[in-house]
N, C-alpha and C positions, 0 to 999 in steps of 0.2 A: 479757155474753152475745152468742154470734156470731148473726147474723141473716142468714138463709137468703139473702136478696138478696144479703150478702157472699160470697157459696158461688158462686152461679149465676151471676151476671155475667159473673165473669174465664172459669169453662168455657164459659159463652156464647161471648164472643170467641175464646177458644183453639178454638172447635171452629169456628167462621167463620173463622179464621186456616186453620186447617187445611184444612176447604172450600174455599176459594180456590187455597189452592197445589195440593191435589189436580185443582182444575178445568182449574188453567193448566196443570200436566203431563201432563191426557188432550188438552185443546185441541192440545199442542205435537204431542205423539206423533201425534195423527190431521193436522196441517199435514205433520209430517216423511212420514209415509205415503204424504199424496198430492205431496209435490212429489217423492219416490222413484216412484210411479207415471209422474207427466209426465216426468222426466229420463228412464226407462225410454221410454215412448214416442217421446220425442226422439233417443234412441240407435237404437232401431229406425227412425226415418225416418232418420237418418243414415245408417243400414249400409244401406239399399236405395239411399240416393242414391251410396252408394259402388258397389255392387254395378253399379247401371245405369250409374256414368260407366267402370267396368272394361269392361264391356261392348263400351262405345260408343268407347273407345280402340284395344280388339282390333279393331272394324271398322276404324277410322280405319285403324290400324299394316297390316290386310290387305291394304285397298284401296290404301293408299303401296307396300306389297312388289308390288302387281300392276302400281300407275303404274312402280315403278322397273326392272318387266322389260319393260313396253312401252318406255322411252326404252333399256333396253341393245338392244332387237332394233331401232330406229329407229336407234342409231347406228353399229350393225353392219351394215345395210342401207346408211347413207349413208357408210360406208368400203370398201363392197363396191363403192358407185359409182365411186366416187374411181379 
């Protein structure tokens, strides 16, 4: 005759089998969510530090285009000496 404790056990474990790998696949899904969150905000500080060094290149590149007509008018003046 089969005895119920034969019955229950093994579904015992199989549904603890089961529990566990259901837990480890919501754990994983909610780690992948927030490290998709951080890369997210890492990309966004990225693009602003990109945005402000574009910036600060256009002043550089400006202020070199204004130095390079004060030296063309300094050496048109010192050929005019000449």
């Amino acid at each position: 005759m089969i005895d119920i404790k034969d019955i229950v056990i093994p579904i015992a474990v199989v549904l603890i089998l089961f529990g566990a790998i259901a837990a480890c696949v919501a754990v994983y899904f909610r780690f992948e969510r927030h490290r998709t969150d951080v890369l997210a905000a890492e990309l966004a500080r990225h693009r602003e530090l990109a945005e402000r060094a574009v910036q600060q290149q256009e002043g550089v590149q400006a202020k070199l285009a204004e130095l390079s007509e004060r030296v063309a008018s300094v050496e048109s003046i010192l050929r005019s000496v000449d």
